[in-house]
N, C-alpha and C positions, 0 to 999 in steps of 0.2 A: 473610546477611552472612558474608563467608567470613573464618575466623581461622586463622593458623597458630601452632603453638607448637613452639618447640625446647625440645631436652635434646641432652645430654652433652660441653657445654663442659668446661673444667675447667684444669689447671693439669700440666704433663707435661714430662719434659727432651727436649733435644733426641734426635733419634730415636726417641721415642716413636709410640705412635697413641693418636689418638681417632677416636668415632664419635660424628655429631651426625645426631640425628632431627628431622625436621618434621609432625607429626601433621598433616592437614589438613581443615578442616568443610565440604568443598565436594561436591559433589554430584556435579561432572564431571571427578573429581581422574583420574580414567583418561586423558580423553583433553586434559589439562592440561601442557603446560612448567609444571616445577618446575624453580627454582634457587637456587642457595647462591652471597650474595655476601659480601662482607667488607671492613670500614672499618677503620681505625686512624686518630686522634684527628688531623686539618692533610692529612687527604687523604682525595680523592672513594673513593666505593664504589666496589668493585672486582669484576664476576665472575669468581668463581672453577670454577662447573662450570654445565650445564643438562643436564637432560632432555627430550625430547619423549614423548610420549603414547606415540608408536610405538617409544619405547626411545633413540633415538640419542642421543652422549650428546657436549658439547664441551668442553676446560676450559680455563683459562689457562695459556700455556706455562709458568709457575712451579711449576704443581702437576703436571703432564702427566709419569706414571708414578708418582708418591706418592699421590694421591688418586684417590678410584672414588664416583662417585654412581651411586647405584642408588633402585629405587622397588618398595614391594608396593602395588598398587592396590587388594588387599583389606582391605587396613590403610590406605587413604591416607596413607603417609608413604613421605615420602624421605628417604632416606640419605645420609651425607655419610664416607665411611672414608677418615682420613687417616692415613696412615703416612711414616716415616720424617720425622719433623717438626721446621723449621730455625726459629731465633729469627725468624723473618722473617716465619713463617705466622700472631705472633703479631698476632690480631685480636679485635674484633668478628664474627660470621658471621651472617649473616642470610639465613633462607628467603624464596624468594620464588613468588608465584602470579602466572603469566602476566602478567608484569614489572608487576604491576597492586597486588599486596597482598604486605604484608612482616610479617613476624613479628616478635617484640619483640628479638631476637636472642640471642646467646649466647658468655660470654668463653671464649676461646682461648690461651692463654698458654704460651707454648714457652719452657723456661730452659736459658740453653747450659750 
């Protein structure tokens, strides 16, 4: 059964960074899409970046130049560094495993 867990939500002013991790128990986490989506409370989940196995990486034009996911496949975890952070990015953030298994998620909160 595959679980994912995040860290490093937290609470930061605007222009700030965070960095959120997804530790992953899977087996074939190399050659896996991981991604980080994010909800806030009267609206669908939202992706925010992916990985593929072979590195390529997409993200939503909202974050495109503040945010960088990255992955160590010897650590199964992916990355999420967000920089330069607007009240807007505040979320919910949740990992995800080959759009299939989600993590329990993790708060985000940006204060102007």
């Amino acid at each position: 059964q595959v679980q994912l867990v995040e860290s490093g939500g937290g609470l930061v002013q605007a222009g700030g960074s965070l960095r959120l991790s997804c530790v992953a128990s899977v087996s074939i986490f190399s050659i896996s899409t991981m991604a980080w989506y994010r909800q806030v409370p009267g609206k669908q989940r939202e992706l925010v970046a992916a990985i593929t196995g072979g590195g390529t990486t997409n993200y939503v034009d909202s974050v495109k130049g503040r945010f960088t996911i990255s992955r160590d496949n010897a650590k199964k975890t992916v990355y999420l560094q967000m920089n330069s952070l607007k009240p807007e990015d505040t979320a919910v953030y949740y990992c995800n495993w080959r759009s299939v298994v989600w993590g329990q998620g993790t708060q985000v909160t940006v204060s102007s």
